[in-house]
C-alpha positions as CSV (number, residue, x, y, z in Angstrom):
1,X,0.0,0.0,0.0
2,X,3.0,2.4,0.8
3,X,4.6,1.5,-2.3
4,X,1.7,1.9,-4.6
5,X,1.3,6.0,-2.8
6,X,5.3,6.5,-3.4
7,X,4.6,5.7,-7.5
8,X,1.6,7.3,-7.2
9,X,1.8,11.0,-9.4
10,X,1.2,14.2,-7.6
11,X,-1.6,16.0,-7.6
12,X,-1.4,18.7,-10.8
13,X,-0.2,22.2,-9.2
14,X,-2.9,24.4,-9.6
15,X,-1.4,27.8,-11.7
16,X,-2.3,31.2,-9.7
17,X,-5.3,31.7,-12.0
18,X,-6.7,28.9,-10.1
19,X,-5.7,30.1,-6.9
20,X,-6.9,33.3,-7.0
21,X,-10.4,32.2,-8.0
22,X,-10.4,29.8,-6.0
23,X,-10.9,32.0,-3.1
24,X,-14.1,33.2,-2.1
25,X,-14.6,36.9,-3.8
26,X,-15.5,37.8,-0.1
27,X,-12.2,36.7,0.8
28,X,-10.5,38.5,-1.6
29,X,-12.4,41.6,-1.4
30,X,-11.4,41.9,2.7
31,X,-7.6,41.1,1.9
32,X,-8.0,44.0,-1.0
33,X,-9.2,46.2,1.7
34,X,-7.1,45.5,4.4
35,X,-4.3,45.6,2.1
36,X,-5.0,48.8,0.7
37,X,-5.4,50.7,3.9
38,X,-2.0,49.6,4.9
39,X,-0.6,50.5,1.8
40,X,-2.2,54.0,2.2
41,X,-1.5,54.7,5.3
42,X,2.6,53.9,4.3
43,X,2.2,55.8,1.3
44,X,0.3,58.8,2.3
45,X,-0.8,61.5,-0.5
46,X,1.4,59.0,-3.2
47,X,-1.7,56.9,-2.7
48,X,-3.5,59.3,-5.0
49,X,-1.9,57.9,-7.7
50,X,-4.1,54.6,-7.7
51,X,-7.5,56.9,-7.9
52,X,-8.0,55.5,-11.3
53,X,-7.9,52.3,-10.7
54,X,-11.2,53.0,-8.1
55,X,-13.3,55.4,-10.0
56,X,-12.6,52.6,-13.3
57,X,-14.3,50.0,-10.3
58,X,-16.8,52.5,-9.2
59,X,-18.0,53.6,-13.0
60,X,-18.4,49.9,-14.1
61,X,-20.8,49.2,-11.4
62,X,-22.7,52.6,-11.9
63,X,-22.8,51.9,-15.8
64,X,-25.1,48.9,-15.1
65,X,-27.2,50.4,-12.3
66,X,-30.1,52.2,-14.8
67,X,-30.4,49.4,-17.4
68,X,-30.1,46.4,-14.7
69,X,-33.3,48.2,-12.2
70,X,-35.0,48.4,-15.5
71,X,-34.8,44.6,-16.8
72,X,-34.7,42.8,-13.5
73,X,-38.1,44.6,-12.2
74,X,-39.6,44.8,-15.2
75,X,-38.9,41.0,-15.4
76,X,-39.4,40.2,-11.8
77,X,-42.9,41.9,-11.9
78,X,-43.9,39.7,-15.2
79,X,-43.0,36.6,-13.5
80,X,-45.8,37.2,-10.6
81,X,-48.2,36.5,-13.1
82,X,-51.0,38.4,-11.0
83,X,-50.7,42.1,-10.4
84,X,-52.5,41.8,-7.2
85,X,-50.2,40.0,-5.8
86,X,-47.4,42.9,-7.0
87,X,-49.9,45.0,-4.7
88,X,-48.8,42.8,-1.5
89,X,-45.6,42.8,-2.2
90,X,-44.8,46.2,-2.7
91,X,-47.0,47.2,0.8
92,X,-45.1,44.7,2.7
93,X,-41.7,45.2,1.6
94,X,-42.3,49.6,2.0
95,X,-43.5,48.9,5.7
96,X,-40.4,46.9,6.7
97,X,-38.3,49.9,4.9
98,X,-40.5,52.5,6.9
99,X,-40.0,50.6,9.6
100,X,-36.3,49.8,10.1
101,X,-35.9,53.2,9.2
102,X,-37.9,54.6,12.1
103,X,-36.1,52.3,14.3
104,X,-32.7,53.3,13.1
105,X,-33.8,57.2,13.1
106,X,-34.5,56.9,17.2
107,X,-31.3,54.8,17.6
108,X,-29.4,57.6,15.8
109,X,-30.9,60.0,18.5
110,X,-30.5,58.1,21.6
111,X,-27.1,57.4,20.9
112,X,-26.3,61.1,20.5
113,X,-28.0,62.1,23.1
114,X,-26.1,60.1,25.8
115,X,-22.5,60.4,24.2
116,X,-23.7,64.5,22.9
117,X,-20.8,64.5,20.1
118,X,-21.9,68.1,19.6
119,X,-21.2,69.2,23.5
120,X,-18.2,71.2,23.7
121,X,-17.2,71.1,19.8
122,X,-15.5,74.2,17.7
123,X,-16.9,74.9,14.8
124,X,-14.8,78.4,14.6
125,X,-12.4,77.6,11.8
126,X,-15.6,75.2,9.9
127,X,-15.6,76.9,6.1
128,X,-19.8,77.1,5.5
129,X,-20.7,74.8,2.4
130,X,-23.7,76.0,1.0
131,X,-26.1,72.6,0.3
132,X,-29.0,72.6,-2.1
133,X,-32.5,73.1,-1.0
134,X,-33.9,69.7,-1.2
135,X,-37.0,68.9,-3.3
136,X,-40.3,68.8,-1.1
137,X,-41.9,65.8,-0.7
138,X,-44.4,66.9,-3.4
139,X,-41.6,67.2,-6.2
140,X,-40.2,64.1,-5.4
141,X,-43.8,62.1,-5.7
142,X,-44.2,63.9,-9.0
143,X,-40.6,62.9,-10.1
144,X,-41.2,59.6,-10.0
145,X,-43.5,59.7,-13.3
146,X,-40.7,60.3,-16.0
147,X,-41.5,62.4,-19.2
148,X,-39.3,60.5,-20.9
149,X,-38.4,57.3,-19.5
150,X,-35.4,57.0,-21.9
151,X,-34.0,60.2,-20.7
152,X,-34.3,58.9,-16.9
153,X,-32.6,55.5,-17.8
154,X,-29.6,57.8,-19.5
155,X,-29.8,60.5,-16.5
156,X,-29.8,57.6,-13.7
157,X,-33.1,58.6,-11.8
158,X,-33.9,55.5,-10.0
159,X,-37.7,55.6,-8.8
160,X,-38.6,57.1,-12.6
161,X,-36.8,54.0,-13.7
162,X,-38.5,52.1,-11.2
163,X,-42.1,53.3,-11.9
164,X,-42.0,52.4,-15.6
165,X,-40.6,49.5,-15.3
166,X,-43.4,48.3,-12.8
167,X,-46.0,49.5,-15.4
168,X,-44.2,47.0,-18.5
169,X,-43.5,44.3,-16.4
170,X,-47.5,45.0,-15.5
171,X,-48.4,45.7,-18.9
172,X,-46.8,42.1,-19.5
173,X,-49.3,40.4,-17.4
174,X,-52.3,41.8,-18.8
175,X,-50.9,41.4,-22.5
176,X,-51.3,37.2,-21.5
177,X,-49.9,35.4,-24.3
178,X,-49.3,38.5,-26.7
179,X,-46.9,39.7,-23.8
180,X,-44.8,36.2,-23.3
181,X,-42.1,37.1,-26.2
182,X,-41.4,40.3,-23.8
183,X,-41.5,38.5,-21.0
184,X,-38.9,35.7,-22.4
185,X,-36.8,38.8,-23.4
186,X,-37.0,40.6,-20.4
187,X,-35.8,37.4,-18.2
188,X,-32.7,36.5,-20.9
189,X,-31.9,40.2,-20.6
190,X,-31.9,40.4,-16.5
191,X,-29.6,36.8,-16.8
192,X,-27.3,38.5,-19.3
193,X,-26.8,41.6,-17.0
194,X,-26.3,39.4,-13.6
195,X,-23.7,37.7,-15.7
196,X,-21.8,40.9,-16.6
197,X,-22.4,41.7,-13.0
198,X,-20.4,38.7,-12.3
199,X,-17.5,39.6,-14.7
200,X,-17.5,43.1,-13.0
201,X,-17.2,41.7,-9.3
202,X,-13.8,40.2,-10.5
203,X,-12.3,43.4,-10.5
204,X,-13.6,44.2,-6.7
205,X,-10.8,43.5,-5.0
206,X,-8.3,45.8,-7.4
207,X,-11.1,48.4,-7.3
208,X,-11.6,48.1,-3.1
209,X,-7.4,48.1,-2.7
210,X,-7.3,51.4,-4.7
211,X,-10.6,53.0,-3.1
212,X,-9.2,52.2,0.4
213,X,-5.8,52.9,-0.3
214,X,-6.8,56.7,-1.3
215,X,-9.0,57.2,1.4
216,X,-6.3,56.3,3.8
217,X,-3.6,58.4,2.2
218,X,-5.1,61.5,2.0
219,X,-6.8,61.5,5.6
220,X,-4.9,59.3,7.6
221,X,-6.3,57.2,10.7
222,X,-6.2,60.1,12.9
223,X,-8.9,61.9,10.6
224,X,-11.4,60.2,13.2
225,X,-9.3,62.4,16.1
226,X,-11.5,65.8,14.8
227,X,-14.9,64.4,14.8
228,X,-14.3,61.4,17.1
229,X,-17.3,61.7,19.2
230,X,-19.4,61.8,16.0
231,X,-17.4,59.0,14.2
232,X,-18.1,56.5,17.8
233,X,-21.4,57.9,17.6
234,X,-21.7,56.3,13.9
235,X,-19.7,53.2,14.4
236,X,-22.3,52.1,17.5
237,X,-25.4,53.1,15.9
238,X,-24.2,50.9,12.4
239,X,-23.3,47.9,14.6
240,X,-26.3,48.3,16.6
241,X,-28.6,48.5,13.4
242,X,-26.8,45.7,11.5
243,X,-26.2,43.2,14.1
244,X,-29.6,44.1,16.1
245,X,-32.5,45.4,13.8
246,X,-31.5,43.6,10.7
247,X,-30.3,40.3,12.8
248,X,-34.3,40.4,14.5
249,X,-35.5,40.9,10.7
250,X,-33.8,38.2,9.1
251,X,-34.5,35.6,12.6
252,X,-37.9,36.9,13.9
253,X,-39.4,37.9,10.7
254,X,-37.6,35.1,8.0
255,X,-37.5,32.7,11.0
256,X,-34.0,31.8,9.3
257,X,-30.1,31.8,11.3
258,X,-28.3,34.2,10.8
259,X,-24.7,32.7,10.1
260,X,-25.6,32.4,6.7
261,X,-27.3,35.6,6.0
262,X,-24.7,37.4,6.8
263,X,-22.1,34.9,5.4
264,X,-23.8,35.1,1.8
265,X,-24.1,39.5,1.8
266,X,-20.3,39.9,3.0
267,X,-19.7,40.8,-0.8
268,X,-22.1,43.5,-0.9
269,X,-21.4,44.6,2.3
270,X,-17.8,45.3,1.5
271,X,-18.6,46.6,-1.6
272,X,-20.9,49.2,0.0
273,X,-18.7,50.0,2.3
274,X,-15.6,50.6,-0.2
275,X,-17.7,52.9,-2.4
276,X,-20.1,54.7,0.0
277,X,-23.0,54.2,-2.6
278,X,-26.0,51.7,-1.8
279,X,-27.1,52.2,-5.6
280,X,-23.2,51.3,-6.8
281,X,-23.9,48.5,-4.1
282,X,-27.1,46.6,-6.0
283,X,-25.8,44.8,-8.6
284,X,-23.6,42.7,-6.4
285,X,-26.9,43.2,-3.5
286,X,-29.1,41.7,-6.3
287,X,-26.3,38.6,-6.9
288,X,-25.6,37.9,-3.4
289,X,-29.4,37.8,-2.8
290,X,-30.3,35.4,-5.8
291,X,-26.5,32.9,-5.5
292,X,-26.3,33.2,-1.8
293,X,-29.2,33.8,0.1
294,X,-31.3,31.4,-2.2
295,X,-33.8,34.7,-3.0
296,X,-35.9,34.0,-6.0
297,X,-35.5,36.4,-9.1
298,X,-39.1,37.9,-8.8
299,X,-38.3,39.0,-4.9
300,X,-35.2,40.4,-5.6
301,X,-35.8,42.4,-8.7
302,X,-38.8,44.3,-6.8
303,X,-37.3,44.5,-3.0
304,X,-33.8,45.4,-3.6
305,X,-33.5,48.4,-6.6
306,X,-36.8,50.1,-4.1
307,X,-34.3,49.2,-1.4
308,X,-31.4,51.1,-2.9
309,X,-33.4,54.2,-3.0
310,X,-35.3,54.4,-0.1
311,X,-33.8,51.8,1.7
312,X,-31.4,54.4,4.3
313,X,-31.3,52.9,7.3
314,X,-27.5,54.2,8.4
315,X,-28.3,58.0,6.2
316,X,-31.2,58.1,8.8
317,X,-29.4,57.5,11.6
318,X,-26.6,59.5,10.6
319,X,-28.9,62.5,9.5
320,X,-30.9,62.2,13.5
321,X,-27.1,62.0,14.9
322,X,-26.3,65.3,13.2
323,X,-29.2,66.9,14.2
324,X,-28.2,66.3,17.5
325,X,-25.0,66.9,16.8
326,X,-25.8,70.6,15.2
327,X,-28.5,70.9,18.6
328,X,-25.7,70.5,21.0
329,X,-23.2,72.7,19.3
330,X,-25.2,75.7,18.9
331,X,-26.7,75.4,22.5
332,X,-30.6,74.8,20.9
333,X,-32.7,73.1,23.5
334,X,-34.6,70.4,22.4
335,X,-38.0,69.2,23.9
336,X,-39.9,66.1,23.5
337,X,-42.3,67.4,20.8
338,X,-39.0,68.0,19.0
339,X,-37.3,64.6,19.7
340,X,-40.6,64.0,17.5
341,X,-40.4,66.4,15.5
342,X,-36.9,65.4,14.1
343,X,-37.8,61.8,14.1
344,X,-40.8,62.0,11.9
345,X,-39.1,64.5,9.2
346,X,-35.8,62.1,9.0
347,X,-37.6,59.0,8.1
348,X,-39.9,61.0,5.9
349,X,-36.4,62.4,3.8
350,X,-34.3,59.4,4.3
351,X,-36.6,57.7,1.5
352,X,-35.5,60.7,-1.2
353,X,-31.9,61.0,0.1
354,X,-29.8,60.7,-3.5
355,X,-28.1,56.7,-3.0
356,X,-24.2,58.2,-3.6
357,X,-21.4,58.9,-1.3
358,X,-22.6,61.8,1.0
359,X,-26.1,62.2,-0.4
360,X,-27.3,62.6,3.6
361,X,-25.7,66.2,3.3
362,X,-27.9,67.3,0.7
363,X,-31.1,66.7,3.1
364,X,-29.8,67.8,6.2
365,X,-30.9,71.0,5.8
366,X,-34.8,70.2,5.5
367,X,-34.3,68.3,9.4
368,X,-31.9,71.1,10.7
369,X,-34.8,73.3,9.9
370,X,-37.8,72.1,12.2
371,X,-35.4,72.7,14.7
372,X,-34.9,76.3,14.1
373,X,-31.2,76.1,12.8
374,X,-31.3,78.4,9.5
375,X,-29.3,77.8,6.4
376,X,-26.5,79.7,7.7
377,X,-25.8,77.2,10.7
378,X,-26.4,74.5,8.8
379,X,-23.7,75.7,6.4
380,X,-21.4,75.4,8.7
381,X,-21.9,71.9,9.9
382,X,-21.7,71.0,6.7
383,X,-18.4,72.9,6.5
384,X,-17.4,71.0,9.0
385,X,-18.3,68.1,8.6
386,X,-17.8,67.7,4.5
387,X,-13.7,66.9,5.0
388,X,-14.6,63.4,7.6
389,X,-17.6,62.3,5.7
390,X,-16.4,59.8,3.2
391,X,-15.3,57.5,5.8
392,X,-18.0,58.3,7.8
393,X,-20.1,57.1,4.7
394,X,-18.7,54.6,4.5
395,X,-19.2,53.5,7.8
396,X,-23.3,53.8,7.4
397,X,-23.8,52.8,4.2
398,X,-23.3,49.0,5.8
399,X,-26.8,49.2,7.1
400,X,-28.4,50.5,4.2
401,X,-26.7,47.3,2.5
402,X,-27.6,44.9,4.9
403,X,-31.2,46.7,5.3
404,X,-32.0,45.6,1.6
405,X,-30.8,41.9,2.1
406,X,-33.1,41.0,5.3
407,X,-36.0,42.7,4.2
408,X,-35.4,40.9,0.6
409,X,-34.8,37.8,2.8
410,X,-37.8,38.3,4.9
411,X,-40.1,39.0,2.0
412,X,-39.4,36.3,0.0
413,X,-39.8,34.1,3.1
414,X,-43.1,35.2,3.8
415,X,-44.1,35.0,-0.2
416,X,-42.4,31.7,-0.3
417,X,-39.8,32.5,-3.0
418,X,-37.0,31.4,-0.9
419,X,-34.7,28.3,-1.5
420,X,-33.9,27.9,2.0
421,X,-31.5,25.1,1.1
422,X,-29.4,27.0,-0.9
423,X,-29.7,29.9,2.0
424,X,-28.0,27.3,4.9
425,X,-25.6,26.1,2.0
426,X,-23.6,29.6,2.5
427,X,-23.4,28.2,6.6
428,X,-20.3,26.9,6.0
429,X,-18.1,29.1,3.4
């Protein structure tokens, strides 16, 4: 027996082709990052240099944001069969989003309100940023009807592309038989754009090393050291949301474990976290959800691009902290009816905040503002904040990732469009 293992041939060697893919992308993608931040931090302002290689990353996944919300929802809604049952669907999944963000909103505030990051904090040498006036809630329920929904596929504006593709993947059902040559087209089309998906999560970890690697260069670790009550503030209130609220989702309300949940989104939730940007985050949200989590194509393609844009669990709890944060430095008292106040109007402007790195920014002015804190004041914040944001971003944007996976999770549970084999297969990656 010894003899015949000594003749025996060795096993091929694998070439590093092999290797590399062999590891899990996950794997790859946290090596990529923690790689990149030492290399940034050793490198300092040289790490510039490797901006190309992220914003090359970053582009690719934004190039197939419009045209993959458009195919996978207008497929996803065909493959009901039954518009009614779109109807349930749609209440369910935006009264999970309404209420995670609520519950992330008061987190935000209780946690600033027992650490007060604001107390005490110099805002003398803050250069005001002036910040948009955000659209009122009327503008943005009229925005969602497009007048031409080719121009909001080419200009990006999510719920437009939502909206119409809803009505075709509706229109589908009605047409019957007439409308299954669309439908076949529409499902090839949402397979052929999860597959480029897939060729474009290959270059994650070069994209992730450069993204990190910049971030680290040109603010250093002790970035954190000018806003570090704010940036703990963040960090708790993320963990807390993540590991709590989305945990209780994806056990209480999927009735699943949660090893594998969040086993299978560890791609999308480095991903998110690496580019700041849940809507740069869905492709590889709507592939982590369908290969990992064993969500069926007609949940995902209707829970997770709605997720992406209204789906802003950590922008809601970072708007509520800076709030509190603006409250505390300008000496404004705050009652009870304001604790309200602030809580209502942050989940109501959460849902319209734009899904890209600091998009929380833009509608922290209509909060400040029930407050009494005028657009000067809230200029400066901004000023002050705007330097420490993008890792601050990136920091909250985890939530908003995970968010979208355990209510897609707990949807498709409840609807039954759930291969719950394939989700405890991801147990033991």
């Amino acid at each position: 027996m010894t003899d015949a293992l000594a003749d025996a041939p060795p096993p091929p060697r694998k070439n590093p082709l092999q290797v590399w893919f062999g590891i899990s992308l996950w794997k790859r993608i946290l090596a990529a990052l923690v790689l990149g931040a030492v290399v940034g931090y050793l490198w300092g302002e040289g790490a510039t240099s490797l901006k190309w290689m992220g914003d090359i990353f970053v582009r690719l996944i934004r190039m197939m944001v419009a045209p993959l919300v458009f195919v996978i929802i207008a497929s996803g809604v065909a493959q009901l069969g039954d518009a009614r049952r779109l109807g349930g669907i749609g209440v369910k999944t935006i009264g999970m989003y309404v209420l995670t963000t609520l519950v992330a909103v008061c987190i935000g505030l209780a946690i600033a309100t027992v650490l007060g990051p604001g107390v005490g904090a110099d805002l003398h040498n803050a250069a005001p940023q002036a910040v948009a006036t955000p659209k009122s809630p009327a503008e943005l329920f009229i925005g969602i009807v497009p007048l031409n929904p080719i121009k909001a596929l080419a200009e990006g504006e999510t719920l437009a592309i939502i909206f119409f593709a809803v009505l075709v993947g509706a229109g589908v059902i009605v047409a019957g038989k007439d409308g299954e040559p669309v439908a076949r087209l529409l499902a090839s089309a949402s397979e052929v754009m999860l597959r480029i998906v897939g060729f474009v999560m290959e270059a994650a970890p070069f994209g992730v090393f450069a993204l990190i690697a910049v971030v680290m260069g040109t603010n250093g670790p002790e970035t954190f050291l000018h806003v570090a009550k704010l940036g703990v503030c963040v960090i708790i209130g993320a963990a807390i949301q993540t590991f709590v609220t989305h945990a209780a989702v994806v056990r209480l309300g999927a009735w699943l474990p949660l090893l594998p949940f969040y086993r299978g989104c560890m791609d999308a939730i480095l991903v998110g976290f690496s580019t700041s940007s849940s809507s740069a985050t869905l492709p590889v949200a709507i592939r982590v959800a369908e290969e990992n989590l064993g969500v069926k194509p007609s949940i995902s393609s209707t829970v997770l691009p709605l997720g992406a844009t209204i789906g802003m669990d950590g922008t809601a709890m970072y708007v509520a902290m800076l709030t509190l944060f603006a409250a505390q430095a300008f000496g404004v008292p705050l009652t009870l009816a304001d604790y309200v106040l602030v809580a209502v109007t942050t989940t109501i402007v959460a849902m319209g905040v734009a899904p890209v790195p600091s998009g929380s920014l833009f509608v922290l002015a209509a909060v400040l503002a029930t407050i009494g804190i005028g657009p000067t004041q809230t200029a400066i914040i901004v000023g002050f904040i705007l330097p420490f944001d993008r890792i601050l971003d990136m920091i909250r944007t985890v939530p908003n990732v995970t968010c979208d996976l355990s209510i897609a999770t707990a949807v498709a549970r409840w609807e039954k469009e759930i291969d719950v084999q394939e989700y405890l297969s991801k147990k033991d990656v």
